[in-house]
C-alpha positions as CSV (number, residue, x, y, z in Angstrom):
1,X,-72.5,-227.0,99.0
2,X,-73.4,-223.2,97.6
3,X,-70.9,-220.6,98.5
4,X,-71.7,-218.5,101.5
5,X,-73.3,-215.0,100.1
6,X,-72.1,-212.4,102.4
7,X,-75.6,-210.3,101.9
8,X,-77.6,-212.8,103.0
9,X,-75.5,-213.8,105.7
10,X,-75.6,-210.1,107.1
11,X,-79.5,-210.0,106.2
12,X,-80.0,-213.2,108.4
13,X,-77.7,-212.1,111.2
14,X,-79.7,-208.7,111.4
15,X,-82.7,-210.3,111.8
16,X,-82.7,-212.4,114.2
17,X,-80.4,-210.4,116.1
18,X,-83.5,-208.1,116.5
19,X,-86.1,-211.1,116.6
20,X,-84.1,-212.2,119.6
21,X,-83.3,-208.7,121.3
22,X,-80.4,-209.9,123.3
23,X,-80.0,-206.3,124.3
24,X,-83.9,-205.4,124.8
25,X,-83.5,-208.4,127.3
26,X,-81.2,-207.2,129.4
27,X,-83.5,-206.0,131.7
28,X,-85.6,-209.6,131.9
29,X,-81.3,-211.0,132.1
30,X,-80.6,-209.1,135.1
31,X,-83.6,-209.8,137.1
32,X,-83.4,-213.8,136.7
33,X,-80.1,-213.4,137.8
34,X,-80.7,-211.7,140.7
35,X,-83.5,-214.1,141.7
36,X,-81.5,-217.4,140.6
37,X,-78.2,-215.7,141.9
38,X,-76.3,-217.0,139.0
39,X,-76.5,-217.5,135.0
40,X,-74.8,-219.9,133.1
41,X,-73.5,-218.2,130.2
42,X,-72.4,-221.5,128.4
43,X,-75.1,-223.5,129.4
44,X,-77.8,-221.0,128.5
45,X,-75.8,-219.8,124.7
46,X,-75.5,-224.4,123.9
47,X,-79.0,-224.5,124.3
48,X,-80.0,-221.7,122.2
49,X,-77.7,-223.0,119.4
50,X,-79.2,-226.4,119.6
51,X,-83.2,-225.0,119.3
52,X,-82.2,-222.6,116.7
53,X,-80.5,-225.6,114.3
54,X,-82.8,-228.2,115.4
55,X,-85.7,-225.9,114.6
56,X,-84.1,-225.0,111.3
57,X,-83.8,-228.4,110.1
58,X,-86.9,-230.1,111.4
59,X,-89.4,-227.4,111.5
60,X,-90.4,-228.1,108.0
61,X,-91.1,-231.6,109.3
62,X,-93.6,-230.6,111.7
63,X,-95.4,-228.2,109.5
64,X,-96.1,-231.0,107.3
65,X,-97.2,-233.5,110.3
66,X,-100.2,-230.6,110.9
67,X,-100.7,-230.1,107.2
68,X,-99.3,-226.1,107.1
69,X,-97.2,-224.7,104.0
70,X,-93.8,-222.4,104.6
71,X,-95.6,-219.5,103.2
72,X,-98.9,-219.5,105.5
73,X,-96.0,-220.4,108.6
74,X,-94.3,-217.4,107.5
75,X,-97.4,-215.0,107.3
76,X,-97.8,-216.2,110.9
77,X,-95.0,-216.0,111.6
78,X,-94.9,-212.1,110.2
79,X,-98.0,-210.9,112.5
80,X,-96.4,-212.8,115.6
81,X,-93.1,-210.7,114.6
82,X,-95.5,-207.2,114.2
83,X,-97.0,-208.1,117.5
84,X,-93.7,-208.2,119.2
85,X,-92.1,-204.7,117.1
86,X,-95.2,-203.2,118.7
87,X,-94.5,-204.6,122.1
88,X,-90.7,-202.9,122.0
89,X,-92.0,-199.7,120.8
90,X,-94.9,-199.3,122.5
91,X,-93.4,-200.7,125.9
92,X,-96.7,-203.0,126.4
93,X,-96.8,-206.4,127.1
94,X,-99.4,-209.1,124.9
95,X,-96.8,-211.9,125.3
96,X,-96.6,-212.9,129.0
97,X,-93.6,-214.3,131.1
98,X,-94.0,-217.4,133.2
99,X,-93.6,-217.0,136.8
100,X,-92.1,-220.3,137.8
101,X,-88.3,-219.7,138.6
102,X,-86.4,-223.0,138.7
103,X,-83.0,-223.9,140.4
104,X,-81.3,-222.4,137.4
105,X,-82.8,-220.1,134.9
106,X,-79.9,-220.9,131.8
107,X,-82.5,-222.9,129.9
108,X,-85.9,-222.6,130.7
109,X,-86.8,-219.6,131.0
110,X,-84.0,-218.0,129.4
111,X,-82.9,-219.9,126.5
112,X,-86.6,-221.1,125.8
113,X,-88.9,-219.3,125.1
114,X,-86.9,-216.1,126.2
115,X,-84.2,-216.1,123.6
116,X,-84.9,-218.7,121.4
117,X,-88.6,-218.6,121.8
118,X,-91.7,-218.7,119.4
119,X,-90.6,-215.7,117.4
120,X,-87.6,-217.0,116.8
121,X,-88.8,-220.3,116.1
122,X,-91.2,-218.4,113.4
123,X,-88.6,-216.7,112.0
124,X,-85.9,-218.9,110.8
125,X,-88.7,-220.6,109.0
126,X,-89.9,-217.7,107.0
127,X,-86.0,-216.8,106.5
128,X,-85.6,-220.5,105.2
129,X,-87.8,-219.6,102.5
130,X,-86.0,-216.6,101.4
131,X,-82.5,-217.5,102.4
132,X,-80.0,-220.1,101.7
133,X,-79.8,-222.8,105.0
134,X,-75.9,-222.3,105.3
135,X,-76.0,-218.4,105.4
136,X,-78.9,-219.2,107.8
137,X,-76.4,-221.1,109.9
138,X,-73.7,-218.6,109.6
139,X,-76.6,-216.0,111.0
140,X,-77.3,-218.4,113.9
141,X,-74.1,-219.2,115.0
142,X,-72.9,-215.5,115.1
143,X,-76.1,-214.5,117.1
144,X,-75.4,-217.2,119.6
145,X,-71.9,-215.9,119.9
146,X,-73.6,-212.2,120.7
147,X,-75.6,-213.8,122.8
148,X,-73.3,-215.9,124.7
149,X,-71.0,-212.2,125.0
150,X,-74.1,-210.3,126.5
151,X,-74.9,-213.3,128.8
152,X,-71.2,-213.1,130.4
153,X,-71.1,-209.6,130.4
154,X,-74.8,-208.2,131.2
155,X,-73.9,-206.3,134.9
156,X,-71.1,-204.5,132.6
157,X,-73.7,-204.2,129.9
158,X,-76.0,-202.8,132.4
159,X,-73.8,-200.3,133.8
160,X,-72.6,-198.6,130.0
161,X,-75.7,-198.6,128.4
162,X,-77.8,-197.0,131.4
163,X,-81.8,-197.3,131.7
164,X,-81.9,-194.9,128.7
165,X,-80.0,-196.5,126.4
166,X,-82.0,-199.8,126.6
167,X,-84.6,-197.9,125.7
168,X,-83.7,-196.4,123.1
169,X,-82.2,-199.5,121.8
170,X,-85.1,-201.6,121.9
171,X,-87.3,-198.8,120.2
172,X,-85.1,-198.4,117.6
173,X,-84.6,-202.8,116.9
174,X,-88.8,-202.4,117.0
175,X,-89.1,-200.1,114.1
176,X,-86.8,-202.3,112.6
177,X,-88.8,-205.8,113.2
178,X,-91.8,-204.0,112.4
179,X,-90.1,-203.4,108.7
180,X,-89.0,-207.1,108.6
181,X,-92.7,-208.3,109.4
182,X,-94.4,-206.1,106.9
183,X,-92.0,-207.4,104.3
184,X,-92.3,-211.1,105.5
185,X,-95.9,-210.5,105.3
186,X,-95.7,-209.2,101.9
187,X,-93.3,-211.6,99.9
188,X,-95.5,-214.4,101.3
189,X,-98.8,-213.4,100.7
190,X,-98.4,-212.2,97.1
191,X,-99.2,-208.6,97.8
């Protein structure tokens, strides 16, 4: 196995830390709780881990069962990425939540599509073709450790950060996915 490269590691865990905008959630996080009365951190943060690996392993698979290539995936993949940056800066909504609420919200809808939804489905296979799978892992793993943390901590969350501060923090992780999808765009289209 190659060593683990620090840089990349970082590289992966910063992006999909803002693909999956645990924090920029928070809002969506408190208000399933509030209508399911309860969230299970554990539950919830097992299942993202599970789509996020699965996904990284397999994906490649399915591409090739409907005939797609990494690189037009990844192009995809970079305007779906642009169209959510645009979302979190703009504050509009393209991408629409269902309305069904069941018994328990942990997996469906919050760790699919919420957290680990098509964006981040998109992404770890256009960072599988610019990264190294174990740094990927590495990247997973700690993001499903933040998440898990913000999961068991969100009314504490809610109460530092104030309405203000979510703001500003999902703004500023939009300007920075809408770098990431220019440059995925870029690398994968030969421009």
């Amino acid at each position: 196995m190659p060593p683990l490269i620090f840089k990349e590691i970082l590289s992966v865990t910063m992006i999909l830390f803002a693909i999956i905008d645990i924090l920029g959630t928070i809002p969506i996080i408190i208000d399933l709780r509030r209508r399911a009365g309860h969230i299970q951190s554990e539950k919830a943060s097992l299942a993202v881990l599970a789509l996020m690996i699965a996904f990284l392993f397999i994906g490649n698979e399915l591409l090739d069962i409907i005939g797609l290539d990494i690189q037009s995936f990844a192009i995809a993949g970079s305007i779906v990425i642009f169209i959510i940056a645009m979302e979190m800066i703009l504050g509009a909504r393209f991408f629409k939540e269902d309305d069904m609420l069941p018994q328990t919200v942990s997996i469906v809808p919050l760790a699919f599509p919420l957290i680990a939804g098509a964006g981040t489905m998109t992404t770890l296979l256009s960072l599988k073709s610019q990264y190294q799978t174990q740094n990927i892992l590495v990247g997973i793993v700690i993001n499903t450790i933040i998440v898990y943390l913000v999961l068991k901590n969100v009314k504490w969350l809610e109460h530092l950060l104030g309405k203000s501060g979510l703001n500003v923090l999902r703004k500023a992780f939009g300007v920075i996915l809408l770098a990431i999808a220019i440059k995925l765009f870029r690398s994968n289209s030969g421009l």
